[in-house]
C-alpha positions in Angstrom: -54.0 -98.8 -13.0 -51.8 -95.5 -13.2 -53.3 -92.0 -11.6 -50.8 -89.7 -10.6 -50.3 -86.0 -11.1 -46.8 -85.4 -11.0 -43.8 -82.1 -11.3 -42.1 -83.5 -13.9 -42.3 -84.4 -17.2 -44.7 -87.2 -18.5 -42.7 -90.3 -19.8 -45.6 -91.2 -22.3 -43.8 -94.2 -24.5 -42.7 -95.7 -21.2 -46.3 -95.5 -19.6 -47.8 -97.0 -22.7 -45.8 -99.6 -23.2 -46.2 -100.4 -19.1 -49.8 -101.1 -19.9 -49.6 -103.1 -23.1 -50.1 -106.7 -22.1 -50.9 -109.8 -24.4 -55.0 -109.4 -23.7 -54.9 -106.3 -25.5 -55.9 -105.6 -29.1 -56.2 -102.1 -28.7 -54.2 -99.4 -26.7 -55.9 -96.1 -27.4 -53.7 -93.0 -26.1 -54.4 -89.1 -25.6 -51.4 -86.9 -24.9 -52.4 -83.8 -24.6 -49.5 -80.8 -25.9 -49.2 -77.3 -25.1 -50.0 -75.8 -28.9 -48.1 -72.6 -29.7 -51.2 -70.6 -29.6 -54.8 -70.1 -28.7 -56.9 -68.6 -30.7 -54.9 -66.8 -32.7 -53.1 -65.4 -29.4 -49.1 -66.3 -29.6 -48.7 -69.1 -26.4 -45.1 -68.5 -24.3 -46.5 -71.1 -21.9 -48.7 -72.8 -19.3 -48.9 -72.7 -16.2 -51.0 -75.7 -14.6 -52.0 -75.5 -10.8 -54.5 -77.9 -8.7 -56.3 -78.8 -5.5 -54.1 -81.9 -5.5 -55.4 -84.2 -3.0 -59.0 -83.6 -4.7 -57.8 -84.1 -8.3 -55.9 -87.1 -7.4 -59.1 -89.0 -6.0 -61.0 -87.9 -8.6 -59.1 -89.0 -11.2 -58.9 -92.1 -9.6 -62.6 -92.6 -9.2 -63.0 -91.3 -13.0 -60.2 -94.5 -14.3 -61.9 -97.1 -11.7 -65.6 -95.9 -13.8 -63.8 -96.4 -16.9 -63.0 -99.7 -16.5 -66.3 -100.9 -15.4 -68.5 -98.4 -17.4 -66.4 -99.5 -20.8 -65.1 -102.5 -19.9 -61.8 -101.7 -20.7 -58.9 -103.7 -19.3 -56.4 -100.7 -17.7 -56.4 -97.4 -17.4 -53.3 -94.6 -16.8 -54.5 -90.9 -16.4 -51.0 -88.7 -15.4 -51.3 -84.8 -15.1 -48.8 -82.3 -14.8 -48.8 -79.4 -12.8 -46.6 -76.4 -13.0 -44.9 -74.2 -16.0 -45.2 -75.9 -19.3 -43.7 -75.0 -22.5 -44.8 -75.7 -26.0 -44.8 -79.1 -27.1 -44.8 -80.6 -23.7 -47.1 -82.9 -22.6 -49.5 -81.5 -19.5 -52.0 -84.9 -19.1 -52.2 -88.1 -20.9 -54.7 -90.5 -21.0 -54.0 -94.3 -22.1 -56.4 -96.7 -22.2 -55.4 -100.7 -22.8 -58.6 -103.1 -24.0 -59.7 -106.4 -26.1 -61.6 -103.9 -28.4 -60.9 -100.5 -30.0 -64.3 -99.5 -29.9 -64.0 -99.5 -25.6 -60.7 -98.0 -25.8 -61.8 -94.9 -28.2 -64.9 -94.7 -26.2 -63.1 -95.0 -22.6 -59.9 -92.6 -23.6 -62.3 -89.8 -24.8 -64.7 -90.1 -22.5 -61.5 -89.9 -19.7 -60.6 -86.5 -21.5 -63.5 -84.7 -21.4 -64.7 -86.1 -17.9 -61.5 -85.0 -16.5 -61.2 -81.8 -18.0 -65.0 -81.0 -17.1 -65.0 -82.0 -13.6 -61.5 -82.2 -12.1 -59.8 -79.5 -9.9 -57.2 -78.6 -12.3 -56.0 -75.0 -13.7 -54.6 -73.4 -16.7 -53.0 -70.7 -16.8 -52.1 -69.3 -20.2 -49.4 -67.2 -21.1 -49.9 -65.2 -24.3 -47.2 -62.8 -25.5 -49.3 -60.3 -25.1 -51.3 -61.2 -21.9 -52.3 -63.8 -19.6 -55.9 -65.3 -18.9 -57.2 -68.6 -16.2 -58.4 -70.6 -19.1 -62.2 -72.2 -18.9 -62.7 -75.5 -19.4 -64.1 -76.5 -22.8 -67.6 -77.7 -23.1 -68.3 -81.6 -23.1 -69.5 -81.8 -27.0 -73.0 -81.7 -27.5 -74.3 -85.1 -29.7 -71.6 -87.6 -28.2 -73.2 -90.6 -27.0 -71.3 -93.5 -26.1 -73.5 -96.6 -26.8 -74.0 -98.6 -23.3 -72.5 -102.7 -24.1 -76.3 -103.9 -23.0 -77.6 -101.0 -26.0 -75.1 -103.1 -28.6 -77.0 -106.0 -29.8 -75.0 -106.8 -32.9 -71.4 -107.4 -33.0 -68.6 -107.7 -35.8 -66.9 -111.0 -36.1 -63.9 -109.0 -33.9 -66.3 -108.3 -31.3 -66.8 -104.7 -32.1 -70.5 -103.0 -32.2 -71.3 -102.9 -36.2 -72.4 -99.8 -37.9 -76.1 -100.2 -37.9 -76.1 -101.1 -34.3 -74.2 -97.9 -32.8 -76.8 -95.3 -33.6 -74.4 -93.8 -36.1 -75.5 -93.0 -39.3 -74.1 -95.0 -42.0 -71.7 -93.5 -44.9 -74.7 -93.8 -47.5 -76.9 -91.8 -44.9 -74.3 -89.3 -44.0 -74.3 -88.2 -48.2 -77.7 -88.1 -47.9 -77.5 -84.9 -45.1 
């Protein structure tokens, strides 16, 4: 397991390919970029500042859930703090499992948790302005089905579509 928060920047192909190993059949990855604008406000740049001691054992705690709440096999969460400029990376989120199904569910569930609940700042730099950015929302309607919920599986091991809760594509033309 990888948790750091760290000055410099992310080396994201190296830590993925770290946690590849031969166990795997999916890696599912996050790398989250500073985007040229918010909102329709031009973006000159970030600036990302933390409780650092607190973050760091959070996100800790948050990867050491993942693995036993999904069942994933690893787990690398790495924020930046400090002045970012567009395109950079400012966290990533890398999530290494037997099944895509965990990984997506594990990696987006690390996102959201993290950005929701960690003691981590934004700063945004607008080229006409600068706010502290709020968090975004955890999106209403997301349920991640629980492994004792998922009663029938694909040959590959992955939930099928009629036992995720999901609607299927003939129901979704329907609405």
């Amino acid at each position: 397991m990888k948790v750091e928060i760290v000055d410099e920047v992310i080396p994201a192909a190296e830590i993925v390919a770290e946690l590849k190993a031969g166990a795997d059949g999916a890696v599912c990855v996050f790398d989250g970029i500073v985007r040229d604008n918010t909102r329709g406000r031009g973006t000159l740049h970030l600036d990302y500042e933390a409780y650092r001691e607190m973050a760091l054992s959070q996100m800790q705690a948050l990867a050491l859930e993942a693995v036993t709440k999904f069942g994933v096999r690893d787990v690398a969460l790495v924020h930046r703090l400090g002045r970012l400029v567009v395109g950079e990376t400012s966290v990533l989120v890398v999530v290494a499992s037997a099944h895509r199904g965990a990984a997506f569910d594990a990696c987006r569930w690390l996102i959201d948790t993290l950005k929701r609940t960690v003691p981590i700042w934004k700063k945004e730099q607008f080229v006409d302005g600068a706010i502290w950015a709020d968090g975004e929302p955890f999106p209403e309607g997301i349920a991640v089905v629980q492994k004792a919920e998922v009663s029938e599986r694909s040959a590959d091991g992955e939930p099928s579509p009629e036992s995720t809760g999901l609607p299927s594509e003939v129901e979704k033309e329907k609405m």
